[in-house]
Gaussian input, Z-matrix of N, CA and C with variables (Angstrom, degrees):
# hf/3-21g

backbone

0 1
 N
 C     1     B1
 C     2     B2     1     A1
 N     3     B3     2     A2     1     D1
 C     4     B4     3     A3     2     D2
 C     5     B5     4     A4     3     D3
 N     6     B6     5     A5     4     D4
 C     7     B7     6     A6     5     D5
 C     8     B8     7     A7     6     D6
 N     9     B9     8     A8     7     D7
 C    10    B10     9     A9     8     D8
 C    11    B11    10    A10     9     D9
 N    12    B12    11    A11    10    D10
 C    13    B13    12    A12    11    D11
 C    14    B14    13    A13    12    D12
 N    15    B15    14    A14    13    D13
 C    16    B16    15    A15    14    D14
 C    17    B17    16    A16    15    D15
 N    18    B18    17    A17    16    D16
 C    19    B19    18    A18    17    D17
 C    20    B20    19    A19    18    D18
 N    21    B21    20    A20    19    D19
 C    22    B22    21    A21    20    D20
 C    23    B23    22    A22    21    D21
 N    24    B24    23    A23    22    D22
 C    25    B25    24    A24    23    D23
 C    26    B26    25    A25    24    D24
 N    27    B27    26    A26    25    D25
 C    28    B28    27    A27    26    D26
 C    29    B29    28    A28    27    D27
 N    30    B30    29    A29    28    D28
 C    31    B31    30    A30    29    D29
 C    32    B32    31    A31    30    D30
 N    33    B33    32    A32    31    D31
 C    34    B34    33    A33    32    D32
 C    35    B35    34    A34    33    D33
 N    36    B36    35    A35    34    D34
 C    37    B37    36    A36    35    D35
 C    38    B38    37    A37    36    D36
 N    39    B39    38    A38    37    D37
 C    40    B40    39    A39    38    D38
 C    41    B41    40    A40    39    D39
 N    42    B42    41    A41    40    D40
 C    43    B43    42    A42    41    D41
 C    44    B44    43    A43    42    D42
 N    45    B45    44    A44    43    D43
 C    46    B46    45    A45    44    D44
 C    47    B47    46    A46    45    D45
 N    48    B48    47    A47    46    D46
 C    49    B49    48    A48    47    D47
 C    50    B50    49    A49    48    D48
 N    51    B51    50    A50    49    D49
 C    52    B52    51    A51    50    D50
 C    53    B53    52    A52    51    D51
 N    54    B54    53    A53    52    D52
 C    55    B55    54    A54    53    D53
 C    56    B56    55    A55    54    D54
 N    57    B57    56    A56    55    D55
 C    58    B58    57    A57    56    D56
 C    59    B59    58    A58    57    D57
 N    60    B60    59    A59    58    D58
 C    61    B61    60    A60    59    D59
 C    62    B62    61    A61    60    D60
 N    63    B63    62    A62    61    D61
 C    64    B64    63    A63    62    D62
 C    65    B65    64    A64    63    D63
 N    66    B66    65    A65    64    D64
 C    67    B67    66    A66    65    D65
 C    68    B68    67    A67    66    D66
 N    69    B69    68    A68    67    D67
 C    70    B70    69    A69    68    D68
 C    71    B71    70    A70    69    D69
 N    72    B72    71    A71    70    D70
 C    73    B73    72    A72    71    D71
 C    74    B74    73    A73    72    D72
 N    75    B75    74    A74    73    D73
 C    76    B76    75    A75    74    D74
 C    77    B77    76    A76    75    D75
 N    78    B78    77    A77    76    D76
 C    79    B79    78    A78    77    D77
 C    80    B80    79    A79    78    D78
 N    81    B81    80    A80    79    D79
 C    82    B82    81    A81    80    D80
 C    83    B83    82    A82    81    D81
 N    84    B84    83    A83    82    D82
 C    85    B85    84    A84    83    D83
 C    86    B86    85    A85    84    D84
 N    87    B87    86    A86    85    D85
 C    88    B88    87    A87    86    D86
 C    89    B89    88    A88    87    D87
 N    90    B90    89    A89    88    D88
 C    91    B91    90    A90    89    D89
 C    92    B92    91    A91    90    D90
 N    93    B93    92    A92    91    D91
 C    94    B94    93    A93    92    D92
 C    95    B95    94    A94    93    D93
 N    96    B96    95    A95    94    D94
 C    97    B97    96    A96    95    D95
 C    98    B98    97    A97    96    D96
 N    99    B99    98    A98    97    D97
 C   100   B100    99    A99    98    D98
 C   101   B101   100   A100    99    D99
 N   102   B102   101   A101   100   D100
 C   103   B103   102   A102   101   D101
 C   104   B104   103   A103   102   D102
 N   105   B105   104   A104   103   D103
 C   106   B106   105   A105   104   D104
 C   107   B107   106   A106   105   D105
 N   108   B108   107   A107   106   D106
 C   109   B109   108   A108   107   D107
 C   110   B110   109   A109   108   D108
 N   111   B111   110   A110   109   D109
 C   112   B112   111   A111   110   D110
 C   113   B113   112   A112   111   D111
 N   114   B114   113   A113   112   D112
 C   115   B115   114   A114   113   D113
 C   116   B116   115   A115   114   D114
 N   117   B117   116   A116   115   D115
 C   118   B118   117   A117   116   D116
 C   119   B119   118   A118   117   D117
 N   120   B120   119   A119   118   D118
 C   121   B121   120   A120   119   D119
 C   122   B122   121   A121   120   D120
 N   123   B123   122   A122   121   D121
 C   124   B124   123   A123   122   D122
 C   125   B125   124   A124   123   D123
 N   126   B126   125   A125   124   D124
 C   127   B127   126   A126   125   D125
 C   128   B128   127   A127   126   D126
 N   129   B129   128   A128   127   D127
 C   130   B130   129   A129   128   D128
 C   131   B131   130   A130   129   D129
 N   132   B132   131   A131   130   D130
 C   133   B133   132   A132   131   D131
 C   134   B134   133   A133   132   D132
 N   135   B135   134   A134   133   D133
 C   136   B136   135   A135   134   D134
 C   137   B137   136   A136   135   D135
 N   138   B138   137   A137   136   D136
 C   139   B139   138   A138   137   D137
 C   140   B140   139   A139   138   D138
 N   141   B141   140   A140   139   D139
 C   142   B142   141   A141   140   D140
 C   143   B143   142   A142   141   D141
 N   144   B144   143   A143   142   D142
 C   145   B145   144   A144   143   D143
 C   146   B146   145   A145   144   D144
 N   147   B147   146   A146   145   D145
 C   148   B148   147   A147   146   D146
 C   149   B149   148   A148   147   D147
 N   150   B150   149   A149   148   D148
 C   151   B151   150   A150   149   D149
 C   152   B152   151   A151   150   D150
 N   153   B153   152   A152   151   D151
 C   154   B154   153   A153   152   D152
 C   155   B155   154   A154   153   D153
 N   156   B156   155   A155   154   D154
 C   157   B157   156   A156   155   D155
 C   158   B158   157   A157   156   D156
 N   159   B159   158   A158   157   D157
 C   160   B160   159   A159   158   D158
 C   161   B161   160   A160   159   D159
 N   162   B162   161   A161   160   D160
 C   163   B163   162   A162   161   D161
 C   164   B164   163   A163   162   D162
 N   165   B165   164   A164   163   D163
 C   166   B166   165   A165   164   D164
 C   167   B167   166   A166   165   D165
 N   168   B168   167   A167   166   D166
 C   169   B169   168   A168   167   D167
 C   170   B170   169   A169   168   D168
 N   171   B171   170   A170   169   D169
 C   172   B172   171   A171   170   D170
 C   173   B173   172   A172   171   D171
 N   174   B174   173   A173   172   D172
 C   175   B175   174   A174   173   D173
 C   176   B176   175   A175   174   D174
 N   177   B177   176   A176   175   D175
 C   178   B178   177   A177   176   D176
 C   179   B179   178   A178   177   D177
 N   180   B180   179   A179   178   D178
 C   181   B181   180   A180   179   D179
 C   182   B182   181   A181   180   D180
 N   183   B183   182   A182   181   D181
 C   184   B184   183   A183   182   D182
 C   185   B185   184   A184   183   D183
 N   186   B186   185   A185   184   D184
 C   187   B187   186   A186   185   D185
 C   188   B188   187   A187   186   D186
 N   189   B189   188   A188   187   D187
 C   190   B190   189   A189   188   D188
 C   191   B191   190   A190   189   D189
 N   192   B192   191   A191   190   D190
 C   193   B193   192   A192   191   D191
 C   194   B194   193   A193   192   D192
 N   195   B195   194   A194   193   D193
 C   196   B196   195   A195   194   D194
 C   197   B197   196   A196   195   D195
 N   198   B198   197   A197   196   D196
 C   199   B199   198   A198   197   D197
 C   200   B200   199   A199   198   D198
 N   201   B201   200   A200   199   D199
 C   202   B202   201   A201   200   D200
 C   203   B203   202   A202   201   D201
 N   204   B204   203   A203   202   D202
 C   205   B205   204   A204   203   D203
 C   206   B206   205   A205   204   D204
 N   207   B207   206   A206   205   D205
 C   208   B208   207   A207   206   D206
 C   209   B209   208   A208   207   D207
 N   210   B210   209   A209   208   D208
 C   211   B211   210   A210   209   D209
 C   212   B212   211   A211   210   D210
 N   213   B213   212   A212   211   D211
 C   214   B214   213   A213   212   D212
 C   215   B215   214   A214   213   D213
 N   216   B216   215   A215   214   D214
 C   217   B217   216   A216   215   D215
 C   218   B218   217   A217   216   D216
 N   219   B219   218   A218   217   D217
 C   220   B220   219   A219   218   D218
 C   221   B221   220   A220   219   D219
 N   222   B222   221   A221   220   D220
 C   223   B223   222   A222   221   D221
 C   224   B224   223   A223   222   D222
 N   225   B225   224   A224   223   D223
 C   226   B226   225   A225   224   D224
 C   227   B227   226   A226   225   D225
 N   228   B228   227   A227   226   D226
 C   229   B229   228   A228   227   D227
 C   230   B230   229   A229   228   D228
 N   231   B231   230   A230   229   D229
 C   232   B232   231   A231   230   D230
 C   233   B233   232   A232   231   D231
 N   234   B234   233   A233   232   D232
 C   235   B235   234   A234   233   D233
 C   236   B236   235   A235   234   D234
 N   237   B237   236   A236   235   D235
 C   238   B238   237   A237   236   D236
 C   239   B239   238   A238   237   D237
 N   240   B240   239   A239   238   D238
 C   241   B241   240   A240   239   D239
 C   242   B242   241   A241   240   D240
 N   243   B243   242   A242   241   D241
 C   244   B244   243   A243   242   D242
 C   245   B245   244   A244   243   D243
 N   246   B246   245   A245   244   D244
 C   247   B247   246   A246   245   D245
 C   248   B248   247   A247   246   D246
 N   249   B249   248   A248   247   D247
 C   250   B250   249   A249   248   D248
 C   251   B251   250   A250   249   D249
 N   252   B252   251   A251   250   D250
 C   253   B253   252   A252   251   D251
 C   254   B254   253   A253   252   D252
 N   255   B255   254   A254   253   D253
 C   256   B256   255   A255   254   D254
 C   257   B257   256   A256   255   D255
 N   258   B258   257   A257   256   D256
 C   259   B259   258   A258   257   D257
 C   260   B260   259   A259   258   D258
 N   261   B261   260   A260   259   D259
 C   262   B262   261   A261   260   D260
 C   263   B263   262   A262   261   D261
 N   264   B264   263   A263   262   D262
 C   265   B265   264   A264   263   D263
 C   266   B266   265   A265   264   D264
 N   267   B267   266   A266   265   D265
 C   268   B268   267   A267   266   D266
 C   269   B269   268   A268   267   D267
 N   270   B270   269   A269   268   D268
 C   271   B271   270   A270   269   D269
 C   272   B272   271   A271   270   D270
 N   273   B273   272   A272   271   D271
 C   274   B274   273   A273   272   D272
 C   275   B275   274   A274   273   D273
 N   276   B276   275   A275   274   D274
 C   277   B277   276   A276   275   D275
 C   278   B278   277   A277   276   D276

   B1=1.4390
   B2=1.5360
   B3=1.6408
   B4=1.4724
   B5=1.6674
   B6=1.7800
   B7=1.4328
   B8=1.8839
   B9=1.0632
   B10=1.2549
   B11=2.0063
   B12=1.1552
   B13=1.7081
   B14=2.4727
   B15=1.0617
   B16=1.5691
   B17=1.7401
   B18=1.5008
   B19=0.9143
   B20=1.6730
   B21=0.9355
   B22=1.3178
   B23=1.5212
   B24=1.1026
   B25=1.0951
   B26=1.3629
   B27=1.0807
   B28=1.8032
   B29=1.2467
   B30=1.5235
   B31=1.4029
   B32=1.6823
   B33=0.8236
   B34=1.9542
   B35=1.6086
   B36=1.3734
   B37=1.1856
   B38=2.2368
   B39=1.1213
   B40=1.7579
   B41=1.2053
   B42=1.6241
   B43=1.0402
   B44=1.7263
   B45=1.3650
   B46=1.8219
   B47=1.6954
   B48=1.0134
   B49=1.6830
   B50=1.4237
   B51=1.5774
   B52=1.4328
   B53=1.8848
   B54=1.2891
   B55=1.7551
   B56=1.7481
   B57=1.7319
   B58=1.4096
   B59=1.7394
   B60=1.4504
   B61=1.5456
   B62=2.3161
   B63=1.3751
   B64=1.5654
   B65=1.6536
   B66=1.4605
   B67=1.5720
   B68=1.5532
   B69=0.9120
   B70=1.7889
   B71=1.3675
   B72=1.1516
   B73=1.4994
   B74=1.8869
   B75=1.8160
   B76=1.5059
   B77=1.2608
   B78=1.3116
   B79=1.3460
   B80=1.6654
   B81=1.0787
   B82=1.1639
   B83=1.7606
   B84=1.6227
   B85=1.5347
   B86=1.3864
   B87=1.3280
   B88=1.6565
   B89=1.4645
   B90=1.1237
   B91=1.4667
   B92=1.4835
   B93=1.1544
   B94=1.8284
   B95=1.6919
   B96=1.6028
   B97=1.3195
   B98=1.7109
   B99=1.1917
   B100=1.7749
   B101=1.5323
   B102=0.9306
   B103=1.7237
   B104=1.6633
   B105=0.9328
   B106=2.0005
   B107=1.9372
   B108=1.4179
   B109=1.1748
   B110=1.2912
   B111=1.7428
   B112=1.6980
   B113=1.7815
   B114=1.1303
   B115=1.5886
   B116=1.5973
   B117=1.0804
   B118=1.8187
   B119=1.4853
   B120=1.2179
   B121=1.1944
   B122=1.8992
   B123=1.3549
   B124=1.6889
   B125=1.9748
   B126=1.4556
   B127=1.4205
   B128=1.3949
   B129=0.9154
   B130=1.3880
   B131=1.9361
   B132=1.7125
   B133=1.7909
   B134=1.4921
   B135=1.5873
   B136=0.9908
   B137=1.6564
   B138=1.9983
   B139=1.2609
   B140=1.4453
   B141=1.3798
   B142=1.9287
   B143=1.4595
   B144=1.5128
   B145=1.6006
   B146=1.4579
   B147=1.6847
   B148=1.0860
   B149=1.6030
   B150=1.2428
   B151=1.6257
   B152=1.2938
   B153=1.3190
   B154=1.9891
   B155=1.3044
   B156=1.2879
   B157=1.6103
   B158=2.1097
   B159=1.2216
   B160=1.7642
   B161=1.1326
   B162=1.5317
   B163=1.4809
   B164=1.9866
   B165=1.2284
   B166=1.3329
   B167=1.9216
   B168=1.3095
   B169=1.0570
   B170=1.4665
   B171=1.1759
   B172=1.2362
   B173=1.4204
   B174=1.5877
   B175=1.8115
   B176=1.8968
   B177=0.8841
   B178=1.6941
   B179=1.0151
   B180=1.4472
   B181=1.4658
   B182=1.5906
   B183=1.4846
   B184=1.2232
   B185=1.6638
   B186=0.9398
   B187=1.4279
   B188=1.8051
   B189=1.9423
   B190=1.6131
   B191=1.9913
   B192=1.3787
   B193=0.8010
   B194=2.1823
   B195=1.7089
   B196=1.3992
   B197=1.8186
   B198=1.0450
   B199=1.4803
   B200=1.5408
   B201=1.5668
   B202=1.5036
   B203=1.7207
   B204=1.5611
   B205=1.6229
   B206=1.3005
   B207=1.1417
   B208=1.9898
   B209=1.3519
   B210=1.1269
   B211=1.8450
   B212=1.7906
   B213=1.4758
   B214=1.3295
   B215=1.4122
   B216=1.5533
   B217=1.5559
   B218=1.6366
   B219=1.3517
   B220=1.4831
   B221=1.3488
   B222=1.2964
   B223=1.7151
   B224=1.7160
   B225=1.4706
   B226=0.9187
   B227=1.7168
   B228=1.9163
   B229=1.2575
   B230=1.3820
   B231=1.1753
   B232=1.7979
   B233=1.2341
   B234=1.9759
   B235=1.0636
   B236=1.9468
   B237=1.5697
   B238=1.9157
   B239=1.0794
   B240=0.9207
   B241=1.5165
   B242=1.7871
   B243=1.3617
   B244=1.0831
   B245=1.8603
   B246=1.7363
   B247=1.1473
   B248=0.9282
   B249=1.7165
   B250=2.0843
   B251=1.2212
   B252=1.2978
   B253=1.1513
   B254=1.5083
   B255=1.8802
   B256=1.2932
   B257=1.3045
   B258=1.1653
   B259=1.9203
   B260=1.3974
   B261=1.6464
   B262=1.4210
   B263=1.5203
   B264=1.1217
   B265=1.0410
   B266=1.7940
   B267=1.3223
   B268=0.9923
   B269=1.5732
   B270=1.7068
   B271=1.7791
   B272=1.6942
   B273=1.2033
   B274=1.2655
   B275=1.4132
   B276=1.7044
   B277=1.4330
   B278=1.6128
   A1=110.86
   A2=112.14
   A3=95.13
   A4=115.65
   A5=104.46
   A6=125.40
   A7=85.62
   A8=112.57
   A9=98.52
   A10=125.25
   A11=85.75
   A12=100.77
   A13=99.19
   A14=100.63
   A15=108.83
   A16=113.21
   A17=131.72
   A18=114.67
   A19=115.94
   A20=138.25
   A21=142.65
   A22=92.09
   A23=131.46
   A24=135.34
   A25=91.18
   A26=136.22
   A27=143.32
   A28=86.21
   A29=149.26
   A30=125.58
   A31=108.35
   A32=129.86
   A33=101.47
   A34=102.87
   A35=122.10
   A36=149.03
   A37=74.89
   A38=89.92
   A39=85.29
   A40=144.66
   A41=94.25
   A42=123.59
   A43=127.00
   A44=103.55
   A45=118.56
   A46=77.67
   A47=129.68
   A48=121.36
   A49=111.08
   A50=97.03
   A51=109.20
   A52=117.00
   A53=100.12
   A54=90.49
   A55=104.72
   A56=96.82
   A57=95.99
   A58=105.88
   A59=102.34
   A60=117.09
   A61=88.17
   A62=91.95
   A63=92.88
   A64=107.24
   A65=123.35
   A66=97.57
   A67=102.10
   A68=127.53
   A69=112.94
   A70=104.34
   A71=131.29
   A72=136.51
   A73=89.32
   A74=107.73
   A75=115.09
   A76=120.02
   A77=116.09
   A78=130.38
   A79=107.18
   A80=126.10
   A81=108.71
   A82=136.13
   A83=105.62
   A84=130.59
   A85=99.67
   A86=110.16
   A87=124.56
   A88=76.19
   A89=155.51
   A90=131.90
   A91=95.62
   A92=114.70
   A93=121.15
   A94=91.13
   A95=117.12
   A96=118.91
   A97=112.72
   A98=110.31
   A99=94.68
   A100=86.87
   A101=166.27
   A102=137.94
   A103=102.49
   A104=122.48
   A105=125.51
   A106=83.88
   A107=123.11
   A108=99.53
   A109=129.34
   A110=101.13
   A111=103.09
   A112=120.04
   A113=110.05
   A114=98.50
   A115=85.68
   A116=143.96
   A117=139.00
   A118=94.48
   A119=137.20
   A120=127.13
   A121=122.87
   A122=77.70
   A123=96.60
   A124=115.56
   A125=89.44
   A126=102.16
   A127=104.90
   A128=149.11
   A129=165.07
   A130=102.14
   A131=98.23
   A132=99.21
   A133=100.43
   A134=133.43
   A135=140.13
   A136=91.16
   A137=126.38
   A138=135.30
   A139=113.42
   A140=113.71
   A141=119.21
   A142=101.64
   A143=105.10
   A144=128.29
   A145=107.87
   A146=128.30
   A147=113.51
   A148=133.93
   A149=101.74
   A150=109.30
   A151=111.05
   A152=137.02
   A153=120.00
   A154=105.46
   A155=134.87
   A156=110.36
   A157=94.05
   A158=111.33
   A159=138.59
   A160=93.73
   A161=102.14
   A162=131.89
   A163=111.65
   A164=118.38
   A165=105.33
   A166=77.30
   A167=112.47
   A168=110.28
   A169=124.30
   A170=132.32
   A171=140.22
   A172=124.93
   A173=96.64
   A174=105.79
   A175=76.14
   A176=132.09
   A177=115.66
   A178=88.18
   A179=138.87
   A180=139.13
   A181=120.05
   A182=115.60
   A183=120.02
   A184=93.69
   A185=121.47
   A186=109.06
   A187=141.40
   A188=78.69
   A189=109.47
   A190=113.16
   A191=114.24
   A192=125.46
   A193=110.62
   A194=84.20
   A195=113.07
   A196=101.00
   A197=123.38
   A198=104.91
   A199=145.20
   A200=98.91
   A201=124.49
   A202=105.27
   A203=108.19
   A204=121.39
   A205=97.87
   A206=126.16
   A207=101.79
   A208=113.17
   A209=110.13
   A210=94.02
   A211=114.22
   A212=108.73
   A213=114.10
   A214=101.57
   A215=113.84
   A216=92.79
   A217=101.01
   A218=107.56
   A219=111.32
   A220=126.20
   A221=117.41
   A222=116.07
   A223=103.45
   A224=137.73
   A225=98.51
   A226=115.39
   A227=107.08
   A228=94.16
   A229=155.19
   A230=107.05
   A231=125.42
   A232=120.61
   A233=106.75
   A234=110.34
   A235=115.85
   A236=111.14
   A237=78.85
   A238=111.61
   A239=144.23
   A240=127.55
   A241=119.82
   A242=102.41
   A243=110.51
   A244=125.24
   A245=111.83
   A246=142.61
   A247=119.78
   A248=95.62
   A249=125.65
   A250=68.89
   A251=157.80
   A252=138.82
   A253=155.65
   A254=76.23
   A255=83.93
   A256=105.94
   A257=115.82
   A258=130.00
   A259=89.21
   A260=137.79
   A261=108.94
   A262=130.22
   A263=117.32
   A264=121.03
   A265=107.22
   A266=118.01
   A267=126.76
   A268=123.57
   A269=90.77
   A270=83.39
   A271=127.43
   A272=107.41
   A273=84.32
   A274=132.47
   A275=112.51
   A276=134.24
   A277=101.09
   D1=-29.02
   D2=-169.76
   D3=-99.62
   D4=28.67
   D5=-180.00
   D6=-84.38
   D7=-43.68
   D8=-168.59
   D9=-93.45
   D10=31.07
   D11=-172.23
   D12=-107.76
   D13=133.62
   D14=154.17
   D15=5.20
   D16=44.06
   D17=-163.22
   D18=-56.30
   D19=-2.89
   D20=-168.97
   D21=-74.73
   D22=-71.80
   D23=-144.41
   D24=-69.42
   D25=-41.58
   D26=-159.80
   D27=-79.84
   D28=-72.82
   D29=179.62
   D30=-59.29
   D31=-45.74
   D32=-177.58
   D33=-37.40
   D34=-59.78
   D35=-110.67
   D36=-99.40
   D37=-55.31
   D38=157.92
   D39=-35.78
   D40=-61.92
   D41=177.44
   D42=-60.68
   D43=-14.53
   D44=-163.17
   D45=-114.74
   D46=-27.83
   D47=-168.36
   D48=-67.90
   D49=-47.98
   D50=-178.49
   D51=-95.68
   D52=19.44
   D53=177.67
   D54=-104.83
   D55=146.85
   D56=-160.54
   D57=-113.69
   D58=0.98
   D59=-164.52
   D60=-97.37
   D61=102.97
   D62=-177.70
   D63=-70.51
   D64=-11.40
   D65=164.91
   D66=-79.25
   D67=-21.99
   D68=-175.86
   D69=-92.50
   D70=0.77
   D71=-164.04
   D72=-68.63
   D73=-59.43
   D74=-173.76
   D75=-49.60
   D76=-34.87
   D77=174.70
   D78=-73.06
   D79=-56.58
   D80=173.56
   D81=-69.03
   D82=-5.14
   D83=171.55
   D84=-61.29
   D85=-50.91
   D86=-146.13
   D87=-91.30
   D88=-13.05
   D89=-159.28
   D90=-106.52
   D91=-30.15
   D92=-167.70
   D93=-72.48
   D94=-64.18
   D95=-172.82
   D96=-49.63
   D97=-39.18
   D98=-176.01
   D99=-87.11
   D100=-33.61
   D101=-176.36
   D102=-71.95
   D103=-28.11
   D104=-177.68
   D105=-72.44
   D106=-55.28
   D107=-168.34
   D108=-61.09
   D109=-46.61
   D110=161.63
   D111=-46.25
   D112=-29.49
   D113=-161.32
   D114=-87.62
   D115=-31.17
   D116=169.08
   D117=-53.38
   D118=-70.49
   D119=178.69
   D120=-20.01
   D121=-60.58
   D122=173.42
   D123=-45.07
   D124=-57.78
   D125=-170.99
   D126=-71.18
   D127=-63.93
   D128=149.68
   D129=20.68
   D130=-44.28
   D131=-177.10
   D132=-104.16
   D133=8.40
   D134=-156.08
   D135=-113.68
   D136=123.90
   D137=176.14
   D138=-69.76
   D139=-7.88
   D140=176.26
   D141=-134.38
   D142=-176.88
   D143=-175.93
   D144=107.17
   D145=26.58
   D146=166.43
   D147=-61.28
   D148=-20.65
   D149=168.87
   D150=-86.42
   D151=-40.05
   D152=149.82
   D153=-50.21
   D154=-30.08
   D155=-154.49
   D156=-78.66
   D157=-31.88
   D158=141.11
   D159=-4.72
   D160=-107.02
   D161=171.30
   D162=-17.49
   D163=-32.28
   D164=-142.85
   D165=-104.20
   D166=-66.95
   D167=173.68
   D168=-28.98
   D169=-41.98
   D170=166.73
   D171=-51.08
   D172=-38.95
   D173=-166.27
   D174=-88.38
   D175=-22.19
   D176=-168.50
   D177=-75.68
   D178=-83.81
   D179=-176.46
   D180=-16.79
   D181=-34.69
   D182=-172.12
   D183=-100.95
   D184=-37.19
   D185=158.97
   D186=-19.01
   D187=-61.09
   D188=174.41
   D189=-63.43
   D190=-42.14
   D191=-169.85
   D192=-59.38
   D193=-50.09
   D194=-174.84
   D195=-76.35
   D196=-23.82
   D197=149.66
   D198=-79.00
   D199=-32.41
   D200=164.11
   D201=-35.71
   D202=-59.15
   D203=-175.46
   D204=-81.99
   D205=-17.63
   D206=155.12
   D207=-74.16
   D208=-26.88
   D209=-174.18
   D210=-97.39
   D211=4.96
   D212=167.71
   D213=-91.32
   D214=-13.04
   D215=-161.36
   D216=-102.83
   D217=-19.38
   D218=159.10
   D219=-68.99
   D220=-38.73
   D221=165.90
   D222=-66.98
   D223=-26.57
   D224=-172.19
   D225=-92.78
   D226=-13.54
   D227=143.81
   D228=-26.06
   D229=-65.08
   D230=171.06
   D231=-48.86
   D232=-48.90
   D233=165.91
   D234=-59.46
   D235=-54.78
   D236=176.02
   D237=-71.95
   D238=-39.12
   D239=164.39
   D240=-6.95
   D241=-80.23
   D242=-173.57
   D243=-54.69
   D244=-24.92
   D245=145.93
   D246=-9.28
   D247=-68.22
   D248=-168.51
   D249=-73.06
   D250=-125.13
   D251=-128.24
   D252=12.48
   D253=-82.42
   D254=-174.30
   D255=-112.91
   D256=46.23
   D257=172.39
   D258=-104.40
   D259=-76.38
   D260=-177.02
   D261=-40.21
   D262=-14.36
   D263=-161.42
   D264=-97.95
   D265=-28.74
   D266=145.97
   D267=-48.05
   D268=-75.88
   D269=170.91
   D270=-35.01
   D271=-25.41
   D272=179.55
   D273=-119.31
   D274=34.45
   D275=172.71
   D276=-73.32

């Protein structure tokens, strides 16, 4: 059944699930969400698709989740970052 649903959106939505490189992770978030929005568009004049509309809600939810851990994984960047810092700077008091 879900051969016949918006495949676009189900590969973005793939595609951001399975990427492990967190600067492309955002890029691929943002790519799943505007094809899920276009394909709501779609459905929206369409009298069925309650099991995609299922489907869609779900991949949004996992969406949310999969951005949350981009922005922990960027704060915790900055934070070592900032670390390397100020450890030489220690070392050499």
């Amino acid at each position: 059944m879900a051969s016949q649903w918006g495949l676009q959106w189900q590969q973005c939505y793939v595609e951001a699930l399975l990427e492990t490189d967190v600067q492309n992770l955002a890029v691929r978030i943002a790519s799943a969400e505007k094809a899920i929005l276009s394909r709501i568009e779609d459905l929206c004049v369409s009298p069925d698709g309650q099991e995609e509309w299922q489907a869609i809600e779900d991949a949004m939810l996992g969406l949310s989740v999969l951005r949350k851990e981009v922005l922990k994984s960027s704060i915790g960047i900055k934070k070592d970052q900032r670390l390397d810092i100020i450890k030489p700077r220690m070392l050499a008091s």
